[in-house]
C-alpha positions in Angstrom: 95.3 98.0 112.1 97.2 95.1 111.9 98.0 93.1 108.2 99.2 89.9 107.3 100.9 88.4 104.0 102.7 85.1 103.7 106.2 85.3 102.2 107.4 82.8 100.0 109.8 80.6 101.2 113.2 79.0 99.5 116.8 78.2 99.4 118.9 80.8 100.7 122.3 81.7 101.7 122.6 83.8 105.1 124.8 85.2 107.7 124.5 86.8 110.6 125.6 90.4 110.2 126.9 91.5 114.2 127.2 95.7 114.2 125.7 98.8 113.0 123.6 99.1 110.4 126.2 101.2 108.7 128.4 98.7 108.2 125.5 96.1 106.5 127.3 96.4 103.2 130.1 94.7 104.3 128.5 91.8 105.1 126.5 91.8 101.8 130.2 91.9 99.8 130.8 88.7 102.3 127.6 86.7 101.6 127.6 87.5 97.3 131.2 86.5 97.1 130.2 83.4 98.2 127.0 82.8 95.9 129.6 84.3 93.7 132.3 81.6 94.5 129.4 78.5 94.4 128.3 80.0 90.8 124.8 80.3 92.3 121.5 81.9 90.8 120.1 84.4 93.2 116.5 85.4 93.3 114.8 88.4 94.8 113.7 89.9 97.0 116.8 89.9 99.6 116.0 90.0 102.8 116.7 90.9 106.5 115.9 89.9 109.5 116.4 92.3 112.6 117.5 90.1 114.9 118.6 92.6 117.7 118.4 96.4 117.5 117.6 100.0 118.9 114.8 99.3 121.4 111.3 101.3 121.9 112.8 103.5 124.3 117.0 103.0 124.3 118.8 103.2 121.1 121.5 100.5 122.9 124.4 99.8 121.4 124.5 99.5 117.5 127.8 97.4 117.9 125.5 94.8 119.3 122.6 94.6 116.5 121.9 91.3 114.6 120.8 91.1 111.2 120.0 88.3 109.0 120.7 88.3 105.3 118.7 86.2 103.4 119.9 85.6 99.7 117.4 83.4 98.3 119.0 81.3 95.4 117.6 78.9 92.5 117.5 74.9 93.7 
């Protein structure tokens, strides 16, 4: 079974996270001290986008992984 929803689009802030997934919150305390800096109204839902990661069969190498972080904000 396969669904499909539309996502609502916006204004965000990103950055490309490069590296394990353990070491996402890093990159999170990177990308709010900027909204944080530009005094800028976030809205949820964050999101991410798994660029590159584990395959179907290899794990690979996390240090490798990209991840978006989306950090939608107000306009």
């Amino acid at each position: 079974n396969i669904s499909v929803r539309e996502l609502k689009g916006g204004k965000c802030v990103t950055l490309i996270h490069k590296g394990s997934y353990d070491n996402l919150s890093e990159s999170y305390k990177k990308v709010f001290a900027y909204v944080n800096e530009k005094e800028l109204k976030t809205k949820l839902p964050t999101r991410e986008v798994y660029l590159k990661g584990p395959g179907m069969i290899f794990k690979g190498n996390p240090n490798n992984y990209l991840t978006e972080i989306q950090i939608f904000i107000d306009e």
